[in-house]
Structures are given as structure tokens and as C-alpha cells.
C-alpha positions in Angstrom: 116.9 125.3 132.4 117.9 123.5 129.6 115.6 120.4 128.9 116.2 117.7 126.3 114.1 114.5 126.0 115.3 111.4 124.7 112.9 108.9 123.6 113.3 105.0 124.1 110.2 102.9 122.9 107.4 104.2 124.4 109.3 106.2 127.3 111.1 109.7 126.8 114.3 110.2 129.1 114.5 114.0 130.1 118.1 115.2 130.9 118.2 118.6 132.2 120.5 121.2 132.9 120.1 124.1 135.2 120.7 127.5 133.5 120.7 129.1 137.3 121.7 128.1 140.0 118.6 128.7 142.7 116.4 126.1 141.1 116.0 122.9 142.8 118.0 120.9 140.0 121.0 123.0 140.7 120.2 122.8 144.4 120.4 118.7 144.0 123.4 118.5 141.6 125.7 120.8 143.6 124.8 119.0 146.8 124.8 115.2 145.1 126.1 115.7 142.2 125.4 114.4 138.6 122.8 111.4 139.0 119.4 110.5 138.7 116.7 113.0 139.8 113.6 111.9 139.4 110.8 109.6 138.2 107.9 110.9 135.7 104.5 108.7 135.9 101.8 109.8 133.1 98.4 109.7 134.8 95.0 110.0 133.0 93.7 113.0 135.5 96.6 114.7 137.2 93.6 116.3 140.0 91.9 113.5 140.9 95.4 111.4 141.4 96.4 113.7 143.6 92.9 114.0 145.5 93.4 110.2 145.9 97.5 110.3 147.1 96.4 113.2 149.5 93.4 110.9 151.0 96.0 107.9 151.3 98.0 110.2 153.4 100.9 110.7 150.7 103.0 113.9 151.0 102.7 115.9 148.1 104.9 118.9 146.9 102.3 120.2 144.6 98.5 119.6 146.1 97.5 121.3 142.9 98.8 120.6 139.0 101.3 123.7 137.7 102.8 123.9 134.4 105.5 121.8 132.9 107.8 121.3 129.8 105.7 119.1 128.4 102.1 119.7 130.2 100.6 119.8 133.6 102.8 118.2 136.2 102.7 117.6 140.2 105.5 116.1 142.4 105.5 113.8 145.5 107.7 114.6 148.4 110.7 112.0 148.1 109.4 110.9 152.1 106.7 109.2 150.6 108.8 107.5 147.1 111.4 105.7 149.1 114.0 108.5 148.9 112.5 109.1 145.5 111.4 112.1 144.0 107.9 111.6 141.9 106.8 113.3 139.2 103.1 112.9 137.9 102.4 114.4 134.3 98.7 114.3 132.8 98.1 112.5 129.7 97.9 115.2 126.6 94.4 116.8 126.2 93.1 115.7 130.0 91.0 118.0 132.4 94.2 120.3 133.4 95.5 120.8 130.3 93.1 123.9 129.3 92.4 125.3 132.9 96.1 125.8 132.5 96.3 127.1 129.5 97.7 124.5 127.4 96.8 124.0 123.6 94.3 121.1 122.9 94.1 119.0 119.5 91.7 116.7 118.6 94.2 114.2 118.1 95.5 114.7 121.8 91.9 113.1 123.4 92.0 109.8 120.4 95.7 109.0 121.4 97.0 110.2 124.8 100.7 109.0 123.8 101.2 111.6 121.4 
């Protein structure tokens, strides 16, 4: 995939575009075409959020953080974001980042936003 982000105050809008066409972004824009795809929603500790949405009974794609573009990531089933698709990303330098392999700064734990 081809990923760009855009940023706008303190959010970043991510535009992709898939470079094959068996991912689930080219899966969604061949069968709805161009459009929005999902939400993104930066939590402090991406494991223990989802822990807590599992325990509320929310359906989760990922029960476990994987790697993103921009650090570790987990997505809730649309069934459970009102025909949304949710996307949970963990703040830079939290507990996933280096049990998946991610590079961890000192400035990443003083200011999560960078």
C-alpha cells in the first residue's frame, strides 16, 4: 500500500492507496468505492483497551496489537462502531511499542503526540 498522512492541527488524515489488490482496502474500494474507510483513535495502552472492549462484549478484529505504519494498531469489527470500522493506535513509546519491535526515544514517553 501506498500510505500518506496529512496533518490538520493536532490530527493526521491518512489517505491510502492499495498497491494489490487482495488487501482489505482494495477489497472495500472495489466493492464501495472511493470513500471514507475508517476511524483511528490514539489510546494510551493499546492491550489493556482492548482487554476492556473485549470484557464490554465489543467485537474486535485484532484481540491482540500487530504492527502499523505508524506503531501498534488493533481494529474493531464495524458491528460494534455503527457500520464503522475502528482503528486503535498506541500512543508513541507505550507498553506494545518494544514487545513489537518498535524503536523507543526518550522523547516518545515526555510527549506522546510526537
Amino acid at each position: 500500500m501506498t500510505i500518506a498522512f496529512l496533518t490538520a492541527g493536532e490530527s493526521k488524515i491518512e489517505l491510502v492507496q492499495p498497491t494489490d489488490e487482495s488487501t482489505g482496502v482494495a477489497r472495500f474500494l472495489a466493492s464501495r468505492g472511493e470513500g471514507f474507510h475508517h476511524v483511528c483513535l490514539q489510546v494510551a495502552d493499546i492491550g489493556a483497551e482492548l482487554e476492556r472492549l473485549s470484557a464490554a462484549g465489543v467485537q474486535l478484529i485484532d484481540a491482540a496489537p500487530r504492527r502499523g505504519a505508524e506503531g501498534p494498531v488493533a481494529f474493531i469489527h464495524p458491528s460494534s462502531g455503527h457500520g464503522v470500522l475502528v482503528e486503535l493506535i498506541e500512543a508513541p513509546g507505550g507498553p506494545a511499542w518494544a514487545a513489537l519491535g518498535y524503536p523507543i526515544s526518550a522523547s516518545d514517553k515526555e510527549d506522546p503526540r510526537r
